[in-house]
C-alpha positions as CSV (number, residue, x, y, z in Angstrom):
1,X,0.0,0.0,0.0
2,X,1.5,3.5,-1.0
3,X,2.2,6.0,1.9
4,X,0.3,9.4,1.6
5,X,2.0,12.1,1.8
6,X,0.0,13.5,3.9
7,X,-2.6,12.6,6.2
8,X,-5.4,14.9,7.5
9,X,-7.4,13.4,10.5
10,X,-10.4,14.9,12.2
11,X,-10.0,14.0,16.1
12,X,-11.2,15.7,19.1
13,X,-8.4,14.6,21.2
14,X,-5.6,15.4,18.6
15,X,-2.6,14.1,19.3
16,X,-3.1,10.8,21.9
17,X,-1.5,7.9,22.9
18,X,-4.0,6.1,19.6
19,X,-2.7,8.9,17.4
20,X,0.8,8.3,18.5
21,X,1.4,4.5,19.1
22,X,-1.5,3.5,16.6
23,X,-0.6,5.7,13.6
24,X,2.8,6.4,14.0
25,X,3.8,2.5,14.4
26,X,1.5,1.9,11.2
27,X,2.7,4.5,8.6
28,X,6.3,5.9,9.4
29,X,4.8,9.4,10.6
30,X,7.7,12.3,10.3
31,X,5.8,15.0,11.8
32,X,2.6,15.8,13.9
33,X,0.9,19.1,13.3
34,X,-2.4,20.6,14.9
35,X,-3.7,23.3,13.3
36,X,-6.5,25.0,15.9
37,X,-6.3,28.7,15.9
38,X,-7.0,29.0,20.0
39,X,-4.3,26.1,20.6
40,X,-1.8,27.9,18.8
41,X,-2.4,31.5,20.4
42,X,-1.6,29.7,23.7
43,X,1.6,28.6,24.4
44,X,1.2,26.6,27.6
45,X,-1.4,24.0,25.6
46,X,0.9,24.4,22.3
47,X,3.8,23.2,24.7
48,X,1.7,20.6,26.5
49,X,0.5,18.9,22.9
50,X,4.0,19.1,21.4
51,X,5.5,17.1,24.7
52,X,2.8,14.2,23.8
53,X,4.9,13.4,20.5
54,X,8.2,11.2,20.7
55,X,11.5,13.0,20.9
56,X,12.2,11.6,17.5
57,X,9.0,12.8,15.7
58,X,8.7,16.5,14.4
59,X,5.7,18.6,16.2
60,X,4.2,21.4,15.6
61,X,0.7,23.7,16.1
62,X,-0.3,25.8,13.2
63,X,-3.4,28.4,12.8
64,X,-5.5,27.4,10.3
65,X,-4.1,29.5,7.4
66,X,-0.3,28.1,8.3
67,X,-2.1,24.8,8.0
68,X,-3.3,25.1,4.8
69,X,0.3,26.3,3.9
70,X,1.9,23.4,5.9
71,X,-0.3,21.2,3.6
72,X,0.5,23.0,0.7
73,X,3.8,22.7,1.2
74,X,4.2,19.6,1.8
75,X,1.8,18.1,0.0
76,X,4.3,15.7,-2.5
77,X,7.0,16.1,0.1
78,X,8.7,12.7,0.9
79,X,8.3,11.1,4.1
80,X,4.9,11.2,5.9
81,X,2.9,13.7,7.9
82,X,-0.1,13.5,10.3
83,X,-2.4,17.1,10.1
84,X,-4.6,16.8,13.2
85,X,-7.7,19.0,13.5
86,X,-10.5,18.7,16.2
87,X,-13.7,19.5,14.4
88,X,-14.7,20.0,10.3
89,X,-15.4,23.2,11.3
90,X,-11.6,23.8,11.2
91,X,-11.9,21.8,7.2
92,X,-14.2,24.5,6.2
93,X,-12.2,27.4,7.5
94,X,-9.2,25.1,6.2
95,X,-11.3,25.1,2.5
96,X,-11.9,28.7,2.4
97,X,-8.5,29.2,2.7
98,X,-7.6,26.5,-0.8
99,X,-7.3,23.5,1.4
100,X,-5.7,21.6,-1.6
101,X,-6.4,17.7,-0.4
102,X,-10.4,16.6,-0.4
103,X,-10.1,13.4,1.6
104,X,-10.1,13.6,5.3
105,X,-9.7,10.7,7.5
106,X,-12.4,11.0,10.8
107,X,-11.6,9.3,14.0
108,X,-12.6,9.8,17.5
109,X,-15.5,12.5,17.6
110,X,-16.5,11.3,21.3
111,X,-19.8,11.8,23.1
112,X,-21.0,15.4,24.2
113,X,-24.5,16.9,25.0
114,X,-26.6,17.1,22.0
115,X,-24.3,14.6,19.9
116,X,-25.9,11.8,18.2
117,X,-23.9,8.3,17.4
118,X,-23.1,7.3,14.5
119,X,-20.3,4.8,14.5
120,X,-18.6,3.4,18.5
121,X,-16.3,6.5,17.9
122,X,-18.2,9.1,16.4
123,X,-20.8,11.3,17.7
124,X,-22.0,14.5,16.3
125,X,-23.9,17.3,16.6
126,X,-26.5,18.7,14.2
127,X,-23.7,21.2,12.9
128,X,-21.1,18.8,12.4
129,X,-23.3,17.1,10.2
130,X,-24.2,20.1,8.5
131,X,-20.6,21.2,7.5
132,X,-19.8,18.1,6.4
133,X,-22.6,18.0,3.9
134,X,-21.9,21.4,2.9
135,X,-18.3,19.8,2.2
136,X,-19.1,16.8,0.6
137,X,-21.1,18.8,-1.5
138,X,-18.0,20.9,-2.5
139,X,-16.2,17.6,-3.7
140,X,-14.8,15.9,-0.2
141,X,-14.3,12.5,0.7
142,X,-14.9,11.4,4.6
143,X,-13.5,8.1,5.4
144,X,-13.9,7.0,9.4
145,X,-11.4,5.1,10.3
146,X,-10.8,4.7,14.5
147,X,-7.3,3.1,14.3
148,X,-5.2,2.2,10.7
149,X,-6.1,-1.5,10.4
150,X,-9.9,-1.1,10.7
151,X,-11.3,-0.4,7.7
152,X,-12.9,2.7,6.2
153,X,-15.9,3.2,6.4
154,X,-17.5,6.5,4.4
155,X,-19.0,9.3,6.1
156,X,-21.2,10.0,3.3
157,X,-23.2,6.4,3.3
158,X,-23.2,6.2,7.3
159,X,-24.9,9.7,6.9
160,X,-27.8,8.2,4.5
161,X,-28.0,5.3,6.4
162,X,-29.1,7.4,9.7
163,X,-31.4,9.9,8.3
């Protein structure tokens, strides 16, 4: 199976010990970066989210529009890199900004108020499913994937199925 260059994963918890051991043992991941704006304007949670990543893996938190340049950027670089954002409200701010890739892996949206389940690992609100119809709509791909070896499942039919 051919490496990506470049993986972009929707995950609430960002970088975590799945993220790190699960991934990073699976493909051979260069470099972590989160791209949250409020993460990245604070330097005590930027600190504490770059010390979670092994001494010999890159890390890194981005705003959104150095995120979209990171990606940009690196996008046929060699090696591989892991693009970690919490929400798709970051991949629509991400998009409006020429987000150049149109498939986004989805892991671990956990349970809050007002979320409904869809898969054991993803729960949503009415928004979140909102953006990402508006994005599928503009062309992306959603595949939910928990860990590497499971497979992917697509956003778009798990959304169909649960109308």
């Amino acid at each position: 199976m051919p490496n990506p260059s470049i993986i972009l994963r929707i995950d609430d918890r960002l970088v975590h010990g799945q993220v790190i051991v699960g991934w990073g043992s699976y493909y051979p991941i260069q470099e972590y970066a989160v791209v949250d704006d409020e993460i990245a304007a604070n330097e005590w949670e930027r600190n504490l989210l770059i010390m979670a990543v092994p001494p010999n893996v890159e890390a890194r938190v981005l705003t959104i529009p150095q995120g979209v340049a990171y990606i940009q950027e690196h996008l046929n670089a060699p090696g591989v890199r892991m693009v970690l954002v919490s929400s798709p409200r970051q991949i629509l701010q991400m998009d409006a900004l020429g987000l150049p890739l149109k498939t986004v892996n989805v892991g671990g949206m956990h349970f809050r108020e007002g979320r409904k389940q869809y898969l054991n690992y993803l729960f949503l609100s009415t928004e979140e499913v909102r953006i990402f119809r508006q994005l599928m709509e503009k062309g992306y791909t959603f595949e939910c994937q928990d860990v590497p070896t499971s497979s992917k499942v697509d956003l778009k039919k798990v959304l169909e199925r649960t109308k």
